[in-house]
C-alpha positions in Angstrom: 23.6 -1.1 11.7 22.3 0.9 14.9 23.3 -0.3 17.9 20.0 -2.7 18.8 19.1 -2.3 22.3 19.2 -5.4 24.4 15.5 -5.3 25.3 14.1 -5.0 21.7 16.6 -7.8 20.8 14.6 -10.1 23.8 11.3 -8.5 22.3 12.6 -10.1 18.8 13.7 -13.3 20.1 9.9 -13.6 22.5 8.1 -12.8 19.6 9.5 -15.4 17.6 9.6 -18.1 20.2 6.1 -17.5 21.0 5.2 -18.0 16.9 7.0 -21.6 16.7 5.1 -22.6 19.4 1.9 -21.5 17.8 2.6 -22.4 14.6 4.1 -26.0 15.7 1.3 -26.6 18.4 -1.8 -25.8 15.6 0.6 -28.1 13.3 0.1 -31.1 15.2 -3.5 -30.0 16.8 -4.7 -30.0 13.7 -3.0 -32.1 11.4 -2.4 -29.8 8.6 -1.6 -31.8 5.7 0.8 -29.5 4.1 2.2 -27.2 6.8 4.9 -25.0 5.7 6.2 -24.8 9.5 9.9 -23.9 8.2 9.2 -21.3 5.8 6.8 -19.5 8.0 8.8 -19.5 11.1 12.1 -18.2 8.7 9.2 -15.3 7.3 8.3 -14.3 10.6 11.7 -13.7 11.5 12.7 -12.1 8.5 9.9 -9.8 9.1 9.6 -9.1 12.9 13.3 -8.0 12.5 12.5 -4.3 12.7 11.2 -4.5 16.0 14.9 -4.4 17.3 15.7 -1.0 15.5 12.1 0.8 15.5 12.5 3.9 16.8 8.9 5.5 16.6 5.9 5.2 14.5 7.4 8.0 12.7 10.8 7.3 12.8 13.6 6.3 10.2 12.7 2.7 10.1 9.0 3.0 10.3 8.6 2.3 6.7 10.8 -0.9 7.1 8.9 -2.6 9.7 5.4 -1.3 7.8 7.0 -2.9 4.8 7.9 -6.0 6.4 4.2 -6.4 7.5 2.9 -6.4 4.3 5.2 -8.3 3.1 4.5 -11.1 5.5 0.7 -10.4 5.1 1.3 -11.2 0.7 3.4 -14.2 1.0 2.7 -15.9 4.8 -0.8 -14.8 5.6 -2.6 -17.7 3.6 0.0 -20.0 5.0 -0.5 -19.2 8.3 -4.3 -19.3 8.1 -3.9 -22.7 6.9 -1.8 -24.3 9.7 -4.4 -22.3 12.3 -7.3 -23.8 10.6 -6.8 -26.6 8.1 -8.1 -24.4 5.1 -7.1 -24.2 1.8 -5.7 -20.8 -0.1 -8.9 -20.4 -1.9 -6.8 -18.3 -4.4 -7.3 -19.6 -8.6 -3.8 -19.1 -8.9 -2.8 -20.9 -5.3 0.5 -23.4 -6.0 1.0 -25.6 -3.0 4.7 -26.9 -2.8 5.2 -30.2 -1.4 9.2 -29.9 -0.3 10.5 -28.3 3.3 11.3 -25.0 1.1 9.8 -24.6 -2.7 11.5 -22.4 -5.0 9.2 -19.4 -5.0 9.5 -19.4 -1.4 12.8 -19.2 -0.9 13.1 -16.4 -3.8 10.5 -15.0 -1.0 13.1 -14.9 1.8 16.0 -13.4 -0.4 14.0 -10.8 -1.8 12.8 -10.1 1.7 16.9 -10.1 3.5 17.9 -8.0 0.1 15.3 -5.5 0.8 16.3 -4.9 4.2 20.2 -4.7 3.9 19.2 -2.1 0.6 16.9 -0.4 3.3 19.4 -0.5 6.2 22.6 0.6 3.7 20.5 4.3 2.8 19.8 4.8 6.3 23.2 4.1 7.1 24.4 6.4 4.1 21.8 8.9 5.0 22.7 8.7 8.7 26.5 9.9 7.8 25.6 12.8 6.1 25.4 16.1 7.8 22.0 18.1 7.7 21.6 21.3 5.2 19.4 22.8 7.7 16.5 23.7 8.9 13.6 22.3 6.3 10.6 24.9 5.6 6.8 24.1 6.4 3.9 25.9 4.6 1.4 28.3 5.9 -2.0 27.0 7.8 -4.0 29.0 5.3 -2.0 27.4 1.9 -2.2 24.3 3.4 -6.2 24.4 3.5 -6.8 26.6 0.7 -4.5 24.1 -2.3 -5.7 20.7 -0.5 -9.5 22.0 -1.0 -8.4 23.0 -4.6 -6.5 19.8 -5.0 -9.3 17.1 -3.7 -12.2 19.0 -5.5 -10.0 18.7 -8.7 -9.4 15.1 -8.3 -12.4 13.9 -6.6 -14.6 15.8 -9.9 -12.2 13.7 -12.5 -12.0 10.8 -10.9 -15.2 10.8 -10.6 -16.4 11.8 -14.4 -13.1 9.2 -15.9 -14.5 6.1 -13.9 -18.1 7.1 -14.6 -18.5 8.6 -17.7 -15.4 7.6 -19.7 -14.0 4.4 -19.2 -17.2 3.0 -17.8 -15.8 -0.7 -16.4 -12.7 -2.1 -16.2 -12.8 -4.2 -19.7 -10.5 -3.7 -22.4 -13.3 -2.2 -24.9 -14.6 0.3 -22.4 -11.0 1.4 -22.2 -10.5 1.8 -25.8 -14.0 3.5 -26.8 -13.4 5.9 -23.6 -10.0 6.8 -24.8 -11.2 7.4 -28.3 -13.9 9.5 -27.2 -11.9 12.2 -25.8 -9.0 14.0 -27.7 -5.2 13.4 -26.4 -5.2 17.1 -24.3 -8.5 16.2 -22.8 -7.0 12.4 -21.5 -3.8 13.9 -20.3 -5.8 16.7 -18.0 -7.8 13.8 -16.6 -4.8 11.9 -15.5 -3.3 14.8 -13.7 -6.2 16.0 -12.2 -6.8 12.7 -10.7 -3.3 12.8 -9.5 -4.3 15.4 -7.5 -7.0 13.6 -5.4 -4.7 11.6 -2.7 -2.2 14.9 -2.4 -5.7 17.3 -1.3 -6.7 14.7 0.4 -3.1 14.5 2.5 -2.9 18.5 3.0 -6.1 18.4 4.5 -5.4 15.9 7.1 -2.2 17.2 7.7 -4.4 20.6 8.2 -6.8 18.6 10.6 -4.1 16.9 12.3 -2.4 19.6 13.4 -5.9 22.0 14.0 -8.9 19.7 14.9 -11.8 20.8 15.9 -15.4 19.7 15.5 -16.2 21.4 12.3 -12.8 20.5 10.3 -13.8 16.9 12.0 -17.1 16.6 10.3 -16.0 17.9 7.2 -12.9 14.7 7.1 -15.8 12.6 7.9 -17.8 14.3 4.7 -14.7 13.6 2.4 -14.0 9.8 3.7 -17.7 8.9 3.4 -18.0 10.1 -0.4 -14.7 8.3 -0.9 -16.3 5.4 0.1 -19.1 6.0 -1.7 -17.3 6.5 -5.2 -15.2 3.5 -5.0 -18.2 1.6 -4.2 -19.6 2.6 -7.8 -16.5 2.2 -9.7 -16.0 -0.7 -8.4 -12.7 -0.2 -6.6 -12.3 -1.0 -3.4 -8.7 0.6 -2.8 -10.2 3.5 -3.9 -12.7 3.5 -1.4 -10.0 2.9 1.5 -8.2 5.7 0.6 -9.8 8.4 2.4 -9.4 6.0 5.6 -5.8 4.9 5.2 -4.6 8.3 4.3 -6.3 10.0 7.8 -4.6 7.3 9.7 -1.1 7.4 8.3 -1.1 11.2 8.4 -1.9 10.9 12.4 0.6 8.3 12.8 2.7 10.1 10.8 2.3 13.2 12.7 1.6 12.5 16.0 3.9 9.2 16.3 0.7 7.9 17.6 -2.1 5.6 16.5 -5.6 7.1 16.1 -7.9 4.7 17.8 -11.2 5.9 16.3 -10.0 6.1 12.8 -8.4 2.2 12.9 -11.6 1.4 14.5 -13.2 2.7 11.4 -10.7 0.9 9.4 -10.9 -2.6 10.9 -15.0 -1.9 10.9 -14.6 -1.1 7.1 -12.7 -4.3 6.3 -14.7 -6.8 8.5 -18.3 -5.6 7.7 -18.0 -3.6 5.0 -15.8 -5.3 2.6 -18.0 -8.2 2.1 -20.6 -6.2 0.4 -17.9 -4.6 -2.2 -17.2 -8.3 -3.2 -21.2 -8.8 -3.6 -21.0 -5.7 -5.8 -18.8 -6.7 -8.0 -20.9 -10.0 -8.5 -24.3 -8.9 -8.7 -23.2 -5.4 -10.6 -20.6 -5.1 -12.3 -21.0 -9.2 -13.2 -24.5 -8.3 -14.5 -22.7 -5.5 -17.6 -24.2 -3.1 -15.7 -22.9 0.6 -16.2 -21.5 2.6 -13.5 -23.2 5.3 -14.6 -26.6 3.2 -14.6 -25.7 2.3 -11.0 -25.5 6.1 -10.2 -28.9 6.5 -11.8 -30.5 4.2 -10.1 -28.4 3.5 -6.9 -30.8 2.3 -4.7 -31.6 0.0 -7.1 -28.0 -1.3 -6.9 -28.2 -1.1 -3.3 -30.9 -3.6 -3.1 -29.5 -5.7 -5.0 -26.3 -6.0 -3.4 -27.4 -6.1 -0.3 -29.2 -9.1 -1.4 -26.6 -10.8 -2.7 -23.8 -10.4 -0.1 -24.3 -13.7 1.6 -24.5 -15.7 -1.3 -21.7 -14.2 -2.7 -19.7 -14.3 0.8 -20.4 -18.4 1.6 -20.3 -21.2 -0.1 -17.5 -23.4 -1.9 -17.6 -20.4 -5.0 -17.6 -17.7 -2.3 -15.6 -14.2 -3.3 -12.4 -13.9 -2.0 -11.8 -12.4 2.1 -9.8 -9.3 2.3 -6.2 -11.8 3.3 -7.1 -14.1 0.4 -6.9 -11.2 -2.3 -3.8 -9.8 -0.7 -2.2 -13.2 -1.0 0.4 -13.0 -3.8 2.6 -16.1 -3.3 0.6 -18.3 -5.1 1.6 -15.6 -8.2 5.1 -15.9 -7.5 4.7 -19.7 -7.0 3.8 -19.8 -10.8 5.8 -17.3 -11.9 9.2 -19.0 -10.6 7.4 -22.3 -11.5 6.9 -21.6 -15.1 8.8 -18.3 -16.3 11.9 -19.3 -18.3 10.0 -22.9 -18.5 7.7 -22.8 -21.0 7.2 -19.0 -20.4 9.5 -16.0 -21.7 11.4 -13.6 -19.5 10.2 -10.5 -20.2 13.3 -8.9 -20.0 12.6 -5.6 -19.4 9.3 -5.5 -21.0 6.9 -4.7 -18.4 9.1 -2.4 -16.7 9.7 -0.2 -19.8 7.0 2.7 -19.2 9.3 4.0 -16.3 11.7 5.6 -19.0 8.6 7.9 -20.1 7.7 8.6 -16.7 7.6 12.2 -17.4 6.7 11.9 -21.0 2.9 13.3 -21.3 0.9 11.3 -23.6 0.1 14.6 -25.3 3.5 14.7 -27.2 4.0 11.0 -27.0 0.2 10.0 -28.8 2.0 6.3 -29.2 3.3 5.3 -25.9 2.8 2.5 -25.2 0.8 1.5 -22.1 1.4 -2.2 -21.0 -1.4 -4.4 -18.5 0.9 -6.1 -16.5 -2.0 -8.2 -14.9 -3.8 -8.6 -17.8 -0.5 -9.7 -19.4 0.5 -11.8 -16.3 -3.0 -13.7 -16.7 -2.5 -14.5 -20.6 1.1 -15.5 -20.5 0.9 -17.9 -18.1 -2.7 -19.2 -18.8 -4.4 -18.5 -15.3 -8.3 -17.3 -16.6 -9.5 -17.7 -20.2 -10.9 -14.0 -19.8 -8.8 -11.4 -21.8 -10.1 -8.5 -18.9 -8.8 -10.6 -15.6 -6.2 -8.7 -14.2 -4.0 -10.9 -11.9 -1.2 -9.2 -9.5 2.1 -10.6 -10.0 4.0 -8.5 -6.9 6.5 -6.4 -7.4 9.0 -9.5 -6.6 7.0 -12.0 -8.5 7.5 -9.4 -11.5 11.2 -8.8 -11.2 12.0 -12.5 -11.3 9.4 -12.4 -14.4 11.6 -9.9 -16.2 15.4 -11.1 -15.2 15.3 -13.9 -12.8 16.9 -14.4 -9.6 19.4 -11.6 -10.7 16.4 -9.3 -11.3 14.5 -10.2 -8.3 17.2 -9.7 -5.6 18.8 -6.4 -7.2 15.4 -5.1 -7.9 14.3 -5.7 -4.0 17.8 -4.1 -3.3 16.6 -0.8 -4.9 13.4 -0.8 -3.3 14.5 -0.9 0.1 16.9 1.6 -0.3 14.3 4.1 -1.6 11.8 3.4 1.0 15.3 3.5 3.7 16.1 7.1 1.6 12.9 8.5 1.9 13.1 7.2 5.7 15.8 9.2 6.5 15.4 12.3 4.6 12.1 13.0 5.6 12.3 11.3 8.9 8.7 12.7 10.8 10.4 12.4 14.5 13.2 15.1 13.6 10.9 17.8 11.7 7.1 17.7 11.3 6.2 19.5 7.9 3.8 19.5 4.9 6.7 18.2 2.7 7.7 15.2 4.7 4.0 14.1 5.6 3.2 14.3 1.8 6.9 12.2 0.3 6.5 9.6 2.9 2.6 8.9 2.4 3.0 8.7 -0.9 5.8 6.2 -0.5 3.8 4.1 1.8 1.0 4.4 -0.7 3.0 3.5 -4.2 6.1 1.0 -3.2 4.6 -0.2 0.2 0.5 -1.0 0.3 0.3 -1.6 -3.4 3.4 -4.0 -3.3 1.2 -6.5 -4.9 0.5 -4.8 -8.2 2.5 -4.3 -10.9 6.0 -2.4 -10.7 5.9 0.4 -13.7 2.1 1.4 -12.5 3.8 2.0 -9.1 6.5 3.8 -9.5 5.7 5.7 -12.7 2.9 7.6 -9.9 5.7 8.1 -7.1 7.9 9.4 -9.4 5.7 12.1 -10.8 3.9 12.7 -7.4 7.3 13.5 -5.7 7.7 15.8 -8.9 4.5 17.6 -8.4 5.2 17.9 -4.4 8.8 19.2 -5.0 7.5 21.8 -7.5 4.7 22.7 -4.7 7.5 22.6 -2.0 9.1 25.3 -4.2 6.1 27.7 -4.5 4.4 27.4 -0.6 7.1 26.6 1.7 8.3 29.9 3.8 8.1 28.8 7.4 11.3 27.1 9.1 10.4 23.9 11.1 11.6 23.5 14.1 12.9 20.2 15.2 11.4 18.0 17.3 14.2 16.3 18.5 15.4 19.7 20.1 11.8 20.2 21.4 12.1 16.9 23.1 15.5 17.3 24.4 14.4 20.3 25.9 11.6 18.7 27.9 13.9 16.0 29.4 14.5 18.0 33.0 10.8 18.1 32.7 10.4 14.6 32.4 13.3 13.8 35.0 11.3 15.3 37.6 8.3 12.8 36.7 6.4 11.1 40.2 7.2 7.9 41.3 4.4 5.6 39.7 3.9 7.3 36.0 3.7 6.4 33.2 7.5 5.4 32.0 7.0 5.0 28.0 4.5 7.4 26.0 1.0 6.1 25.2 1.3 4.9 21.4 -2.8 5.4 21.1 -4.7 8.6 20.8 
């Protein structure tokens, strides 16, 4: 392991002093009735642990501590709303265990330390290896010219598939979109809409590293219809995406965090969110079509906006942004009930990653397995055959193979994420390539943690396909590192004037 310096290690300990006492001082102030005071102060620090080896926002163990925040956001945030408040989990498939540790949560702690000695062990392998040189960046001009390309692709058949084709999200709508298109016509949708997120990174890469007022306003342009088509479809990660993807490229980047863009972001999930849940309710709960809503979308607007604090109060209220990214009430019935009533799967729902690169074109018969939809009928969560519930990657791999699945499966994980930390490490060369492997890996194995495995990693594994083929064609300039470039400006920085700044400001 790096050599932890001895004021991150105080940080650490600090951080998680301060938490006990807040957690143990609500505890008692409030009288929770089932406070899980051990477990959370054990998650916390399990995953505050990367404070002590963080070395930049864009550095190899960004993606760790990133990781480790979600992961403490799926399986403690509930929790730790509880003991603050006295509430409840508000989730359908919420399983409150009644001993110091349940089962499920302390499958959540190994899969948690796994993940972070697989992360730490391809850093450490990555660290010992000697560097093949200087990586290559693409032009300005390709950069712009193949992310326009790209997002006007993807944007028009994401658009047309999620409006026109498969109109909602139920099984039927699915199978009469499907059979209304021919196999070649299905397969160029699915790529095209692969190309969406990778336009959309080039250009903020482009705008990162060339703002200027024009190239600003057109970002805005692209985030705003983002939002505005995952609005109609009905998905609000969708709508996100343009968001997330500006402000992970400017981390990224920059090793800095845009403060205008999170604004947007926390604006987005505090005010705007609630009316995506009324959507869903007073929309897409009504039957009707997403293309009806386009017709007539101020129509829809009306009513939504009419509906949003009904559906947002109330004891049947829709679910807050930390309730639906709660997942360990899924692994509390998983490990509760798989092997106990319920089959392993055994491999089952993992399968589709052995035709990753098989297009559906030559395989007409590949099979295509719900994992949600599957994770809701198995275990007997909603009588609706169209609920799609999200068993986490973790819950998933102890669905399939049990404890021995679960802890070498979170093994694997974090020593992709640690692989793709090292190798395209943003603080020693800034370039296209990097940017676009690590944003996709934050997108696929990190944010979407809580979905299921195979859809995951079956859409890294092609996208890091489809950006090595690109890296191929448009990479001709040699990066420079930025390690040197900083090691350069050191006498510069030696001769700073008593009373500056001593550390770099983290916000832009």
């Amino acid at each position: 392991m790096p050599r932890a310096a001895p004021n991150r290690f105080l940080l650490y300990v600090l951080l998680n002093a301060a938490f006990a006492l807040l957690v143990g001082f609500s505890t008692v102030a409030i009288g929770f009735a089932n406070p899980r005071f051990l477990y959370l102060v054990l998650l916390f620090a399990l995953c505050s642990s990367g404070v002590i080896d963080l070395d930049g926002l864009n550095g190899r163990y960004a993606l760790l501590a990133l990781f480790m925040f979600v992961y403490f956001v799926s399986f403690g945030g509930i929790d730790l709303r509880n003991v603050l408040t006295g509430g409840d989990a508000g989730s359908p498939v919420a399983f409150q265990a009644t001993s110091v540790l349940s089962k499920a949560e302390m499958l959540i702690l190994a899969g948690g330390i796994m993940l972070i000695l697989g992360y730490r062990t391809a850093v450490l392998i990555g660290n010992a290896r000697s560097p093949s040189g200087n990586p290559r960046d693409w032009p300005r001009s390709m950069i712009i010219l193949v992310g326009l390309i790209f997002w006007g692709i993807g944007t028009i058949a994401t658009y047309r598939w999620n409006v026109y084709i498969v109109t909602d999200v139920t099984n039927e709508a699915t199978r009469k979109g499907l059979a209304s298109i021919g196999e070649l016509t299905t397969t160029a949708y699915i790529l095209g809409q692969l190309l969406q997120p990778l336009g959309m990174l080039l250009l903020a890469y482009a705008w990162t590293l060339h703002r200027n007022r024009y190239f600003t306003a057109f970002m805005i342009v692209i985030v705003v219809l983002q939002i505005f088509i995952g609005f109609v479809i009905d998905v609000k990660s969708l709508a996100m995406l343009g968001i997330i993807l500006v402000i992970m490229t400017s981390v990224l980047v920059n090793g800095r965090l845009p403060k205008t863009w999170l604004a947007a972001g926390v604006i987005f999930v505090a005010f705007i969110y609630p009316y995506f849940t009324a959507y869903r309710t007073a929309i897409h709960g009504a039957g009707i079509s997403r293309a009806t809503v386009v017709e007539n979308f101020g129509q829809a607007l009306k009513k939504t906006l009419a509906a949003k604090d009904e559906v947002n109060t109330g004891p049947d209220r829709a679910q807050t942004f930390l309730e639906r990214s709660n997942v360990k009430g899924s692994v509390e019935v998983i490990v509760a009930k798989a092997g106990n009533g319920v089959a392993f799967q055994r491999g089952h729902t993992l399968s589709p990653l052995l035709a990753t690169f098989v297009p559906k074109i030559v395989w007409a018969d590949k099979e295509r397995i719900p994992t949600g939809q599957l994770f809701n009928k198995q275990f007997h969560i909603d009588d609706s055959d169209d609920i799609y519930i999200s068993p986490s990657h973790l819950g998933e791999l102890y669905w399939n193979f049990g404890w021995a699945g679960a802890l070498a499966g979170m093994t694997v994980i974090g020593a992709l994420c640690g692989w793709v930390g090292v190798r395209f490490n943003l603080a020693e060369y800034r370039t296209v390539t990097r940017v676009l492997v690590t944003v996709i890996t934050i997108r696929q194995l990190i944010v979407v943690f809580e979905s299921s495995v195979a859809d995951c990693y079956v859409v890294w594994l092609r996208s890091l396909a489809g950006i090595g083929v690109l890296h191929v064609i448009f990479a001709r300039i040699s990066a420079v590192s930025r390690l040197r470039t900083a090691a350069s400006a050191e006498p510069v920085a030696a001769a700073r004037p008593h009373g500056a700044a001593a550390f770099p400001n983290l916000l832009t």
